[in-house]
LOZATOR-336725 format. One record per residue (C-alpha): residue number from 1; z negated, x negated, y negated. Coordinates in Angstrom, 1 decimal. Each point is the difference from the previous one (the first is absolute). Layout:
<pts>
+------+--------+--------+--------+
| resi |     zz |     xx |     yy |
+------+--------+--------+--------+
|  NUM |      Z |      X |      Y |
...
+------+--------+--------+--------+
</pts>
This chain:
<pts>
+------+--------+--------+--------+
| resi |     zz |     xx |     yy |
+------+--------+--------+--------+
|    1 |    0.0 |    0.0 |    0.0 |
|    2 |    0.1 |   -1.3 |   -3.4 |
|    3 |   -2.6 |    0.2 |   -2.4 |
|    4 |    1.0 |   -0.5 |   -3.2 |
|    5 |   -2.5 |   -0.5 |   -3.1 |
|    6 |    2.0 |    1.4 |   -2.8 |
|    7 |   -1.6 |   -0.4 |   -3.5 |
|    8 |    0.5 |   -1.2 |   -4.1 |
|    9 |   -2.4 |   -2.5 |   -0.9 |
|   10 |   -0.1 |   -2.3 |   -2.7 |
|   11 |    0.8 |   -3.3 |   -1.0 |
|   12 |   -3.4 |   -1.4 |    0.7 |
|   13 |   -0.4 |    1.9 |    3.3 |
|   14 |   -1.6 |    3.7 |   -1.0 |
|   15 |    1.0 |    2.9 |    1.0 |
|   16 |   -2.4 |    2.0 |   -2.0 |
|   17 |   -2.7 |   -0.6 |   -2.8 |
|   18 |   -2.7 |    1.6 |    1.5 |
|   19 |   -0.3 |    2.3 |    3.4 |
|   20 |    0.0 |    3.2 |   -2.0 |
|   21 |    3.7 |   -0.6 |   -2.2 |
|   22 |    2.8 |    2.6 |    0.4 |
|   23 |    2.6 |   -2.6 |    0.0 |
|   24 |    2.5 |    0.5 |   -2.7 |
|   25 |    1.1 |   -3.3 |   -0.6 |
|   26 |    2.1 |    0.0 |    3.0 |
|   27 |    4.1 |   -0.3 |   -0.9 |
|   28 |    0.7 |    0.7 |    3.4 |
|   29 |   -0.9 |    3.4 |    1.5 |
|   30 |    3.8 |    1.1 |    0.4 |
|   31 |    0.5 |   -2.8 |    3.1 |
|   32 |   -3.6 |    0.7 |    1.5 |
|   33 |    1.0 |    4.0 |    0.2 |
|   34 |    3.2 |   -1.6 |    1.2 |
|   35 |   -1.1 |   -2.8 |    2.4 |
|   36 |   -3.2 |    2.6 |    1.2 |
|   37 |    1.7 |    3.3 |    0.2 |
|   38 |   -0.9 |    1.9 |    3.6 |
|   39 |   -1.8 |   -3.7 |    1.6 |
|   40 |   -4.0 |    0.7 |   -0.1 |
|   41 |   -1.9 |   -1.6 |   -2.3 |
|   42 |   -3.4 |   -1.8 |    0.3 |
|   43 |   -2.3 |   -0.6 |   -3.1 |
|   44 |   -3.2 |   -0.2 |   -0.7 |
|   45 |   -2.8 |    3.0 |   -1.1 |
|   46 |   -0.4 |   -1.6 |   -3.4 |
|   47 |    4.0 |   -0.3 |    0.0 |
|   48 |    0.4 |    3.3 |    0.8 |
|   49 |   -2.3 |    1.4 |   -2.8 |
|   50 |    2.4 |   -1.6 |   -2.8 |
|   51 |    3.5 |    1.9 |    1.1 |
|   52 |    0.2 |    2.5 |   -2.4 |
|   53 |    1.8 |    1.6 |    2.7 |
|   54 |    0.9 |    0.4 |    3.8 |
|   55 |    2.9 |   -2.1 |    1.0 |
|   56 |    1.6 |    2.8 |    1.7 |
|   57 |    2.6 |   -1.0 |    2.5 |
|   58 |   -2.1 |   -2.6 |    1.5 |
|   59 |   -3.1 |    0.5 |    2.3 |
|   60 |   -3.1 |   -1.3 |   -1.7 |
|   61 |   -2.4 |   -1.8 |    2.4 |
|   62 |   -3.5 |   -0.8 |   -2.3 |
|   63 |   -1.9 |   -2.4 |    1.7 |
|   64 |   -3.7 |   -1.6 |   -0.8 |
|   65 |   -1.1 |   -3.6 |    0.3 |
|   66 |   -1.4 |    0.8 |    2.8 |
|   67 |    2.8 |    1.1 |    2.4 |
|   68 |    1.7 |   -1.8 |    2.3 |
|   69 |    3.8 |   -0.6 |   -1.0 |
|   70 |    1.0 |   -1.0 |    3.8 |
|   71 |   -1.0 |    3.8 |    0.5 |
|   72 |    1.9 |    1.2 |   -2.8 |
|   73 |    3.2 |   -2.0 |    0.6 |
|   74 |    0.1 |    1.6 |    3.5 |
|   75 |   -0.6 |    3.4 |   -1.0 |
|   76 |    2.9 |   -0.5 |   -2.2 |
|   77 |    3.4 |    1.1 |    2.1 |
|   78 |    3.2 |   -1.2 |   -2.8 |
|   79 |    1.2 |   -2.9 |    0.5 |
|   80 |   -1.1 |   -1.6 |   -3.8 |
|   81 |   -2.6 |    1.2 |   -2.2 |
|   82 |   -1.5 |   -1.3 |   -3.2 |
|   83 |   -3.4 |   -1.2 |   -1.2 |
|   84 |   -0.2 |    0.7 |   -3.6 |
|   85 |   -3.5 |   -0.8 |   -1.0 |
|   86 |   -2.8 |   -1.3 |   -1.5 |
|   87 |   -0.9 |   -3.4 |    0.6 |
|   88 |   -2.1 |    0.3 |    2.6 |
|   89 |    2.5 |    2.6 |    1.8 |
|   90 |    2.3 |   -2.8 |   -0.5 |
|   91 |   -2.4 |   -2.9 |    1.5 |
|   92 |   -0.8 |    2.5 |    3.1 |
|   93 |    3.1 |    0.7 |    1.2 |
|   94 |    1.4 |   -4.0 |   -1.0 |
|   95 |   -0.2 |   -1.2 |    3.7 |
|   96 |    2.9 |    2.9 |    0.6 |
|   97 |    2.2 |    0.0 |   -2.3 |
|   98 |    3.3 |   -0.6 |    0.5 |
|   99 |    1.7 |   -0.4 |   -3.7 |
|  100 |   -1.6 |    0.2 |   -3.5 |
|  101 |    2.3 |    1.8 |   -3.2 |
|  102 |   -1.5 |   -1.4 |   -2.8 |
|  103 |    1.8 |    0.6 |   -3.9 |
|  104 |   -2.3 |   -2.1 |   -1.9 |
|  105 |    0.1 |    1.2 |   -3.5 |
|  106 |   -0.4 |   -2.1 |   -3.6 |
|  107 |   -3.5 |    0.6 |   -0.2 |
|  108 |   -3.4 |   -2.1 |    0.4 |
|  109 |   -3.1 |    2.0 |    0.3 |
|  110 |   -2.5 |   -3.0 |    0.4 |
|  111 |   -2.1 |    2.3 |    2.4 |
|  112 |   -0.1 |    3.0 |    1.9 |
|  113 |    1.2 |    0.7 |    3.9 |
|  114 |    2.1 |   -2.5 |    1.3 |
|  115 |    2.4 |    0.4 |    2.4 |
|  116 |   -2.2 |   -1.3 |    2.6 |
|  117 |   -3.7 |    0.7 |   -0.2 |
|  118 |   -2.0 |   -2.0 |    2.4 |
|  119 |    2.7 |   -1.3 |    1.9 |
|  120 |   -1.0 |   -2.3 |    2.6 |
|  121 |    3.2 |   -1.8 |    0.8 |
|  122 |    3.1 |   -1.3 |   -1.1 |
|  123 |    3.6 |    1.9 |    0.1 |
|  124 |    3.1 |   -2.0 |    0.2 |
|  125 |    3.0 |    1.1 |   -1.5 |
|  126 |    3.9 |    0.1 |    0.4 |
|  127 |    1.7 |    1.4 |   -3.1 |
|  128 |    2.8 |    2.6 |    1.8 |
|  129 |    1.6 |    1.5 |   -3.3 |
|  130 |   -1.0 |    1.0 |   -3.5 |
|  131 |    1.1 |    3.8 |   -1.5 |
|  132 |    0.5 |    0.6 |   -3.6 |
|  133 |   -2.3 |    2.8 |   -1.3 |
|  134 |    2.9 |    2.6 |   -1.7 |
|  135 |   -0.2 |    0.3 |   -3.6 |
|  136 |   -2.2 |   -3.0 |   -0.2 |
|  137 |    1.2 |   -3.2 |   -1.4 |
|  138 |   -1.2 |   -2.9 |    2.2 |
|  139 |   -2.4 |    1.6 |    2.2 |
|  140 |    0.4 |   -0.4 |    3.4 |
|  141 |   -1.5 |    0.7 |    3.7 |
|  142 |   -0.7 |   -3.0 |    2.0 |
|  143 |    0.4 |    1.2 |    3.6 |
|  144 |   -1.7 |   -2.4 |    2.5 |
|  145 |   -0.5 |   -0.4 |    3.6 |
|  146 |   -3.1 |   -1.2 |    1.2 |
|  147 |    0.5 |   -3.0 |    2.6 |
|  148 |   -2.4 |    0.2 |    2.7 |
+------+--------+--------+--------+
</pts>
């Protein structure tokens, strides 16, 4: 299966400023509907409670710290799905993913959630391609493959 993080984060790393931001900053929401659209989608509680809305055509899958993403991952029957949050939804599920999605955007926040939070080991990388973002001058997905 793959298991794609998908997610906008900043120059310095951040994909938020604190746990409780409604991301708005984000210049990239028509290729997440796009890339997302009818896969499930895993995030976070705290991630859940900033959508302003449901991201309807995908099945939401809220999971807690505390679960086990081996468990999840099998209950899950498509053949990719997409981990989309927070940080330490991210650094959970990092042993299984497959590919990350990242359209790192012209800003620094200094602090906040990173992309990782309390990740416990490192990720290599292959760089597979990069999308422009439409309408957007320079901004750009960076589609990777994680090499196991």
């Amino acid at each position: 299966m793959n298991v794609i993080l998908i997610a906008a984060i900043t120059a310095d790393g951040y994909i938020a400023r604190h746990s409780n931001e409604i991301v708005e900053w984000s210049l990239d929401l028509q290729l997440f509907k796009e890339q997302t659209m009818g896969f499930p989608i895993i995030m976070g509680s705290n991630t859940k409670k900033t959508l302003k809305t449901d991201l309807t055509g995908r099945k939401e899958i809220v999971v807690h710290r505390t679960d086990n993403p081996k468990e999840i991952l099998a209950g899950i029957k498509s053949p990719t799905c997409f981990v989309i949050g927070g940080g330490m939804t991210n650094a959970l599920f990092s042993s299984y993913l497959t590919h990350l999605y990242l359209t790192v955007h012209p800003l620094i926040f200094a602090k906040g959630i990173k992309l990782f939070e309390g990740l416990v080991s490192e990720i290599n990388l292959s760089l597979v391609q990069t999308v422009p973002i439409k309408g957007q001058k320079n901004l750009h997905q960076f589609q990777y493959k994680v090499s196991r």
